[in-house]
C-alpha positions in Angstrom: 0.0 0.0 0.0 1.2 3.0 -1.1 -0.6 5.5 0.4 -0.2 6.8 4.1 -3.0 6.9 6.0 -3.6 10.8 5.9 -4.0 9.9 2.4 -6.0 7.0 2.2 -8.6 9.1 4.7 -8.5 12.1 2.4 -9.1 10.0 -0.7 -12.0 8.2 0.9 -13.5 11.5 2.2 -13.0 12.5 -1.7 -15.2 8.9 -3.4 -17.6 9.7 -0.7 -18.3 13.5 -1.3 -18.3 12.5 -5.4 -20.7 9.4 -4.8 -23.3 11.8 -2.5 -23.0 14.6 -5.5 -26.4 14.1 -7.4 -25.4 13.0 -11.3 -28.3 13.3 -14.1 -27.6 9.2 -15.0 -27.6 7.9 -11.6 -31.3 7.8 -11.8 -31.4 6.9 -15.8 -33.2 3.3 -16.0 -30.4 0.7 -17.4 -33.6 -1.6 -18.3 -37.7 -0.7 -17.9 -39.6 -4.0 -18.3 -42.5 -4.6 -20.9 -45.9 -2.9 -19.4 -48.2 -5.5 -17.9 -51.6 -4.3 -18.0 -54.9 -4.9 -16.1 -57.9 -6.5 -18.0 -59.9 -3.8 -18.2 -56.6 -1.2 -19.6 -56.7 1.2 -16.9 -53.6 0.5 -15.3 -49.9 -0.9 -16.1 -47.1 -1.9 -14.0 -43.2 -1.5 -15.1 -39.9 -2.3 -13.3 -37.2 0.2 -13.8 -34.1 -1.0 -12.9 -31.0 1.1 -12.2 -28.3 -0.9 -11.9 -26.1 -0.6 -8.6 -28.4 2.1 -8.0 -31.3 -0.4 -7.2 -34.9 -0.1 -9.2 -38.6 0.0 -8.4 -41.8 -1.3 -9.7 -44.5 1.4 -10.6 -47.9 1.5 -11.1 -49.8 3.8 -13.7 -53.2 4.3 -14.3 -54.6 6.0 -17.2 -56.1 9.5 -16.9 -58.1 10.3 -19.8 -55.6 9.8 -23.0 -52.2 9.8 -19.9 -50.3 7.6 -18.1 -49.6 8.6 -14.5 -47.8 7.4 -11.5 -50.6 5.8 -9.1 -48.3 4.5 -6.4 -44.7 2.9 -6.8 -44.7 -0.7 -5.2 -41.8 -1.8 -4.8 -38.2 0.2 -4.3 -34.5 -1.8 -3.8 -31.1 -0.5 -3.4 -27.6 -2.4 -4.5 
């Protein structure tokens, strides 16, 4: 190990403050799953997964001619 632990410290304090930083892709969905819909077409459920930054399941319900967000169901984190 090169460095000495002064260093090591500061360079951990560094990844720490860079990973708590909020980046525009940390939230971008890696994969969003197919829609499944209910039978009678009012509402859909899709997994959006994140990658190490976890994922969630979502429900939507159609409003008129739009999709919104009824409720998210399920959240994880890596």
């Amino acid at each position: 190990n090169s460095l000495d632990k002064s260093q090591r410290k500061l360079l951990i304090n560094e990844v720490k403050k860079y990973n708590a930083n909020e980046m525009f892709y940390r939230n971008f969905p890696l994969e969003v799953s197919k829609p499944i819909y209910s039978s009678d077409g009012k509402f859909a459920v899709i997994g959006f997964s994140r990658g190490n930054n976890g994922g969630e399941i979502v429900l939507y319900k159609l409003v008129g001619e739009k999709w919104e967000v009824e409720t998210g169901l399920i959240r994880w984190a890596h």
